[in-house]
Wavefront OBJ file of the C-alpha trace (Angstrom):
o trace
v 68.340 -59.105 134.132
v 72.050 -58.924 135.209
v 74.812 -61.278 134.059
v 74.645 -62.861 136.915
v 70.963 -63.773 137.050
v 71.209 -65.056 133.187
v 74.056 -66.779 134.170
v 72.022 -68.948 136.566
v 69.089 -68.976 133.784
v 71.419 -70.595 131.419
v 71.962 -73.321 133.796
v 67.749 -74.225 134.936
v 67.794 -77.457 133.245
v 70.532 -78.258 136.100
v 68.749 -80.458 138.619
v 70.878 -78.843 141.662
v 69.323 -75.693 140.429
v 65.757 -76.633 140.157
v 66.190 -78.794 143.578
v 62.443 -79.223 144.613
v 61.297 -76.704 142.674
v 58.588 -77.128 139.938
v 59.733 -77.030 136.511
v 57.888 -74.375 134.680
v 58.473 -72.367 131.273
v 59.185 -74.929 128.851
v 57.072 -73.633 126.265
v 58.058 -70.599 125.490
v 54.339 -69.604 123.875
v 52.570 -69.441 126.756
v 52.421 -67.811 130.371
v 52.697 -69.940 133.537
v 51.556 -68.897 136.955
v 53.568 -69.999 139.866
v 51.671 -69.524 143.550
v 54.205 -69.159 146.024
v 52.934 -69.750 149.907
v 55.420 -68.028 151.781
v 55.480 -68.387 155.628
v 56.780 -69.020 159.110
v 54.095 -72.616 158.709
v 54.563 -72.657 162.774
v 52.649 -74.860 162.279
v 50.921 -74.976 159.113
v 46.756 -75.343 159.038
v 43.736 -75.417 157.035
v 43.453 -72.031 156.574
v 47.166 -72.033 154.694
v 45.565 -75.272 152.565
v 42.175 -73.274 151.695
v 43.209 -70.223 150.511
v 46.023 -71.571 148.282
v 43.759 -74.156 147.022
v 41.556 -70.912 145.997
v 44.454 -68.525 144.958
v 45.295 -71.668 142.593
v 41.566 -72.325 141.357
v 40.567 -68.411 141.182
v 43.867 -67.473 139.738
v 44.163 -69.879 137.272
v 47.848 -70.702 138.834
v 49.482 -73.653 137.368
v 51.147 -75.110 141.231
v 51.390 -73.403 144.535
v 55.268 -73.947 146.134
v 55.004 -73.401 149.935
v 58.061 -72.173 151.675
v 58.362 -72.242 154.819
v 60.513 -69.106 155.605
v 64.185 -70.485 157.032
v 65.263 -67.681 159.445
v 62.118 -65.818 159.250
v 63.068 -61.829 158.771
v 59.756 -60.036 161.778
v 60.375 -63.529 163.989
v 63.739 -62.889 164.849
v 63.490 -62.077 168.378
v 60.693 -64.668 169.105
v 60.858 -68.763 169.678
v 60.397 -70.349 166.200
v 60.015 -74.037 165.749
v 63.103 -75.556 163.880
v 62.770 -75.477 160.170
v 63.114 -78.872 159.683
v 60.113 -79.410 161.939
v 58.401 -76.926 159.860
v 59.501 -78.267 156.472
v 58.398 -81.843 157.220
v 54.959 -80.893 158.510
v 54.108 -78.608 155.750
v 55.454 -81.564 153.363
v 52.942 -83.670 155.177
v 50.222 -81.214 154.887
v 50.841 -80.744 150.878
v 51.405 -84.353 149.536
v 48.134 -85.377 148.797
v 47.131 -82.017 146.679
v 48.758 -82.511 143.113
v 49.609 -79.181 142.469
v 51.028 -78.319 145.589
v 54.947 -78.724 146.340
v 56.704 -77.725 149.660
v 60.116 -76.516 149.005
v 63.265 -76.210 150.912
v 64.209 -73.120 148.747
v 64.016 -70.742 151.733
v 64.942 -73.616 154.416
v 68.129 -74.417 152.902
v 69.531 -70.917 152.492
v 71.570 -69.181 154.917
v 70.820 -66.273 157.021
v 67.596 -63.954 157.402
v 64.362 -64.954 155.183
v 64.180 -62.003 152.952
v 60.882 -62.287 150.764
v 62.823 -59.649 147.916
v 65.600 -61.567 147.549
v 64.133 -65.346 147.163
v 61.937 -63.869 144.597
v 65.229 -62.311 142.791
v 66.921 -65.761 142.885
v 63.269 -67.497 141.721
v 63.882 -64.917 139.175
v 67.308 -65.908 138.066
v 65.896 -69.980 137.634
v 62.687 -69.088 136.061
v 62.331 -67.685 132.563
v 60.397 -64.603 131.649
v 57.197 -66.499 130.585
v 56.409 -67.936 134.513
v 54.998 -65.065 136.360
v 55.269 -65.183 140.595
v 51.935 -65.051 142.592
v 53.005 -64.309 145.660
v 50.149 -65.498 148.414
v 49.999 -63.790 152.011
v 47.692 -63.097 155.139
v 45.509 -59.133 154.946
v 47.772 -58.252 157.845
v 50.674 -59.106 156.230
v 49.844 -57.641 153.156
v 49.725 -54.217 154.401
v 52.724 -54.063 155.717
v 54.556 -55.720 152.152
v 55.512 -51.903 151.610
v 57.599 -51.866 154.270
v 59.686 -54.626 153.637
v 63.253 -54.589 152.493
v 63.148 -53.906 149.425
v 59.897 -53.442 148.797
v 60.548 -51.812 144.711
v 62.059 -55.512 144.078
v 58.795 -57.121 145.279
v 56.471 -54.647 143.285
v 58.717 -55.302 140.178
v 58.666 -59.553 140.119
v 55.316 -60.393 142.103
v 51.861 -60.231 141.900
v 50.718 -60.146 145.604
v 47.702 -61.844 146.501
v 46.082 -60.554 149.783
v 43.968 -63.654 151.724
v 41.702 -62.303 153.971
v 38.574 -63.457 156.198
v 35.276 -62.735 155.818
v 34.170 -58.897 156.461
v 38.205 -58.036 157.138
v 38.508 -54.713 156.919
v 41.128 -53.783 153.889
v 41.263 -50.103 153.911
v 44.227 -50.100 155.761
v 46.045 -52.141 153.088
v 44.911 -50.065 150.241
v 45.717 -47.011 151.334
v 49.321 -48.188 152.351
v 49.475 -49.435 148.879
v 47.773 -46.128 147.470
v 50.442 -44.360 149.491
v 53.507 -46.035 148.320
v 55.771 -45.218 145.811
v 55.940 -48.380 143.626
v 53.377 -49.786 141.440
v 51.779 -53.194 143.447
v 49.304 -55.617 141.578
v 47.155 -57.007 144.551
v 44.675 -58.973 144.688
v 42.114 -60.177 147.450
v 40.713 -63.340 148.054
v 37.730 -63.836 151.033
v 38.850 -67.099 152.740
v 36.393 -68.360 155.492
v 39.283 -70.809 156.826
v 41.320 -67.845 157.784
v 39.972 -67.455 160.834
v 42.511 -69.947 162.066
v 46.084 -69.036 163.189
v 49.125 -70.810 164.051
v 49.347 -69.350 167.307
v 45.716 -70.513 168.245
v 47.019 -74.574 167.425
v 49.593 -74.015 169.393
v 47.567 -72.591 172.309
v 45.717 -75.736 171.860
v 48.480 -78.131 171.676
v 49.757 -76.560 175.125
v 46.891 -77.117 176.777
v 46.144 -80.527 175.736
v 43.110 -79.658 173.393
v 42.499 -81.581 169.692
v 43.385 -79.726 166.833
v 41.286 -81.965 164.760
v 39.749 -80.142 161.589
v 41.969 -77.360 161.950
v 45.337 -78.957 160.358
v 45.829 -82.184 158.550
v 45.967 -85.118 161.272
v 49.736 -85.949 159.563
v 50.497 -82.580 160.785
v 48.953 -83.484 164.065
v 50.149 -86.684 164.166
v 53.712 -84.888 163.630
v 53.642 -82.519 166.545
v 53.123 -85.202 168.698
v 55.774 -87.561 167.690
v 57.988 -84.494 168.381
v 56.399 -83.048 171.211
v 55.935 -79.859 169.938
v 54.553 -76.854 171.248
v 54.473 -78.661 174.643
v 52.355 -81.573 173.486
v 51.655 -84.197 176.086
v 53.579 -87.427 175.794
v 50.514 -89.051 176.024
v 49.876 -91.491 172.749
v 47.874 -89.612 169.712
v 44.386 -90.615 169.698
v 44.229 -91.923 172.756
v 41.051 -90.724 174.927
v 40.797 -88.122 177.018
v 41.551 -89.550 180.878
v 43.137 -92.569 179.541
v 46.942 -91.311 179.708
v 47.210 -94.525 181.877
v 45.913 -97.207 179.615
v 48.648 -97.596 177.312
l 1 2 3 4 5 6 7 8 9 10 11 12 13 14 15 16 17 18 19 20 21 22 23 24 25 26 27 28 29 30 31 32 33 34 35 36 37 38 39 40 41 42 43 44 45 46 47 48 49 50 51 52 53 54 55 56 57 58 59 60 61 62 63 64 65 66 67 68 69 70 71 72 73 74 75 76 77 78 79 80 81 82 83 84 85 86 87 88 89 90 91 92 93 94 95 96 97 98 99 100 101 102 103 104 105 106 107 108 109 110 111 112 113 114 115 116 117 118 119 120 121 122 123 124 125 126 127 128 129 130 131 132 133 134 135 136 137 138 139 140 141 142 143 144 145 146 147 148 149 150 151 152 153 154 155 156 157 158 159 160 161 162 163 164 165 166 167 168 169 170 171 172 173 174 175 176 177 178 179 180 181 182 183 184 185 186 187 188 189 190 191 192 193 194 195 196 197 198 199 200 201 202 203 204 205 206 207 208 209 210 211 212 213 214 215 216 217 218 219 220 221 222 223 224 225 226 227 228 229 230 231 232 233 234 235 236 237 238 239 240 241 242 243 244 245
């Protein structure tokens, strides 16, 4: 670790550093595991929920922090909803699960969403004993070695792969076969995953429920906002009824 990095270590009982982060690593005898859900969360939906909820049970993690990425590094030349809109509904989605916690870490920081370097500045808060589980979609996965600075990621983070049922991983393992750092993956089968962000937002264009698919805070959210061209018609009001109000 650089003097830098235990510079900032020095100082993780500082609140400002922490922010919203969990506090981990106070006993100095055992290993913690901290899940962290990165992501665009444009919006965020069940299939986010399950398969942290089952990195966290499977894993044996102690919390799962989702991030929602602030200027997201592949989305750069495509529309993304603001990230305060995407911080407050994945806050929404995560409050009634105990050990989840959104974050602002990535939100808050200026410039392109790098996963390598908010894992180096997780790094520089948390001490040695609180290992990173860092939880992604298959297709993302196999592309992880291609990331800036991939050898940064392979050195702090365990990657765990979620993937739907019967999702064909061979492309992922032989990209990580292939590459020249040393990944710990894991997989984990997650029915949920079947369900994209882009597909609730198809649905919100076109006027159809996303009930089931996302929290109804989250729903109830998008709404309020009118995002992803949602109707200004009231939520929960009845199909055909947009003049009963």
């Amino acid at each position: 670790m650089d003097s830098q990095a235990q510079g900032e270590l020095q100082r993780s009982d500082d609140p400002i550093v922490w922010g919203d982060l969990p506090q981990l690593g106070q006993n100095p005898a055992r290993i913690y595991r901290l899940g962290i859900m990165g992501g665009t969360f444009d919006p965020i939906h069940n299939g986010h929920l399950v398969a942290a909820e089952a990195a966290f049970d499977r894993l044996d993690l102690d919390v799962v922090v989702f991030m929602p990425a602030g200027s997201p590094a592949f989305k750069q030349d495509k529309k993304v909803t603001s990230s305060e809109d995407r911080y407050a509904m994945t806050l929404l989605a995560t409050s009634d699960n105990p050990h989840f916690v959104a974050s602002r870490f990535e939100v808050d920081r200026e410039g392109i969403t790098y996963t390598a370097e908010t894992l180096r500045r997780l790094r520089a808060i948390y001490p040695d004993n609180v290992e990173f589980y860092f939880i992604t979609g298959a297709d993302a996965i196999a592309e992880v070695v291609t990331w800036r600075d991939a050898a940064t990621i392979a050195e702090l983070a365990h990657l765990v792969g979620a993937t739907r049922p019967g999702y064909d991983l061979s492309c992922a393992q032989r990209a990580f076969d292939d590459a020249p750092y040393d990944f710990d993956v894991t997989y984990l089968s997650i029915p949920a995953l079947a369900i994209s962000s882009s597909y609730l937002r198809e649905r919100v264009g076109s006027g159809q429920s996303l009930r089931y698919l996302t929290p109804d805070s989250v729903t109830g959210y998008i709404h309020k906002r009118h995002l992803y061209g949602a109707r200004g018609a009231r939520y929960g009001q009845m199909r055909g009824d947009e003049n009963a109000l």
